[in-house]
N, C-alpha and C positions, 0 to 999 in steps of 0.2 A: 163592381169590378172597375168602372170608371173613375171611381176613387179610391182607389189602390192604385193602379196607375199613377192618375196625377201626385197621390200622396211619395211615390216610388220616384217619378219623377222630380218635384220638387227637392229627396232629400238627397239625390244624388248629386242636383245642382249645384245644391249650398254644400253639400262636402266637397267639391271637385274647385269651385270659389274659392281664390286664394288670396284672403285680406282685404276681402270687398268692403263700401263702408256699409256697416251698420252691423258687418260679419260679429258674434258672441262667442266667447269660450269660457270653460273653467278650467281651472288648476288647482288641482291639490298639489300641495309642497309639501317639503321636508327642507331641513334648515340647520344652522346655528346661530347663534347669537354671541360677539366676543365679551362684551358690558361685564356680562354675568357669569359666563362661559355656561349655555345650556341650548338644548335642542329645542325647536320649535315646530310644530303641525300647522297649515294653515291651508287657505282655500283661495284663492284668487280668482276675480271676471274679468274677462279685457273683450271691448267692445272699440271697434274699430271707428273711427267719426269720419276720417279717410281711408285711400288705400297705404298708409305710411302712417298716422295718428292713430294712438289707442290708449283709452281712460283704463287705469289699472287698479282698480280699489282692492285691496287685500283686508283677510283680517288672520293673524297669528297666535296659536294659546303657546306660551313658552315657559315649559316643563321645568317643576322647581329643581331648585340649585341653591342650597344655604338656608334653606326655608325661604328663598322669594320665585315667586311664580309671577307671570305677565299675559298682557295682552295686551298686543300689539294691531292698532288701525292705521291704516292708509291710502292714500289716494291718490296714487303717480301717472304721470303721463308720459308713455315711452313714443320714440321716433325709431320707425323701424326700418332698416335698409337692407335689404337681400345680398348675402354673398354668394351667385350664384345658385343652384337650382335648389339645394335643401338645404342652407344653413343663413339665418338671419340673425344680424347686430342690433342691439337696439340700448343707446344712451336711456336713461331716465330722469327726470324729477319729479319731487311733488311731496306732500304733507303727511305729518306722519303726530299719529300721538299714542305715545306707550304707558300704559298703566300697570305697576308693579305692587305687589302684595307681600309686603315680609311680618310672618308669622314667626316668634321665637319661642313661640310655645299654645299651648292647648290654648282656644280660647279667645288671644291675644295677638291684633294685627294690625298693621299700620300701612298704607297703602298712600301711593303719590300718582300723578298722573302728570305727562312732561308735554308739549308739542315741540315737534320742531321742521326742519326739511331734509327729504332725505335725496339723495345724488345716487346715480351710479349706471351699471350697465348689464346686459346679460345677453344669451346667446345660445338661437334657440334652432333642434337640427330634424326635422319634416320626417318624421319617419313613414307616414302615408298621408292620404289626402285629406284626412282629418285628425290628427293626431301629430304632435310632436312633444320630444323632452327639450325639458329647457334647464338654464342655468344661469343665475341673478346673482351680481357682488350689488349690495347697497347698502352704505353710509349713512346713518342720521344723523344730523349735526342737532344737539342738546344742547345745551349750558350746564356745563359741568359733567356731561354722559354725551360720548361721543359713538354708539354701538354699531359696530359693523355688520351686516348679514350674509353667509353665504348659503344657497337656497337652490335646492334641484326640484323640478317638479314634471309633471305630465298633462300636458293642454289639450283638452278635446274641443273641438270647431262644435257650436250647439245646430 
């Protein structure tokens, strides 16, 4: 029973924590991608290093279009600043490398893989004390492929 308790206490703690460092979350998203013009699935960690610093690694499968399919890694680090009590801003940068698969028939596929850095921002709104939706504009700057992202997702506090 004394460990239910503490197990009970501890997890109300860390859901009630807002942004503490070392605080973990995931995100599943939903997306587009303009490069290609297709949708994307993907999974996102952000792990807080302060109360306003958080490492974002993501990784994205983007659903073929034309016969070419992707997958998309990254690794940004957002600045997060509170507007008031449920909605936060947060600039980003950081590394990004997209590997594309074009298939033009059975059999037969040629595949490229780019790095580049990607910019941008997004803004996320507290719907309880562990849980919010969120929403990410971010730009990868390529050489020769410049693809934009727009990406809705839903972050749980681990």
């Amino acid at each position: 029973m004394k460990k239910l308790f503490l197990i009970a206490a501890i997890a109300v703690f860390s859901f009630g924590a807002y942004a503490q460092t070392g605080t973990m979350e995931i995100m599943p998203k939903l997306g587009y991608q303009t490069e290609f013009k297709r949708a994307l699935l993907g999974v996102e960690g952000r792990y807080y290093l302060d109360n306003n610093i958080r490492l974002a690694p993501d990784v994205s499968v983007l659903f073929p279009n034309n016969r070419i399919t992707g997958l998309d890694v990254n690794l940004n680090v957002h600045y997060t600043i509170p507007l008031g009590n449920d909605f936060t801003f947060y600039p980003l940068v950081g590394g990004a490398m997209l590997n594309n698969r074009w298939s033009p028939k059975e059999g037969d596929a040629n595949s490229w893989t780019d790095f580049g850095l990607s910019v941008g921002a997004g803004i996320q709104y507290q719907l309880y004390g562990y849980g919010y939706l969120n929403f990410e504009f971010r730009y990868t700057i390529i050489e020769g492929k410049d693809p934009a992202y727009f990406m809705l997702g839903y972050a749980i506090r681990l």
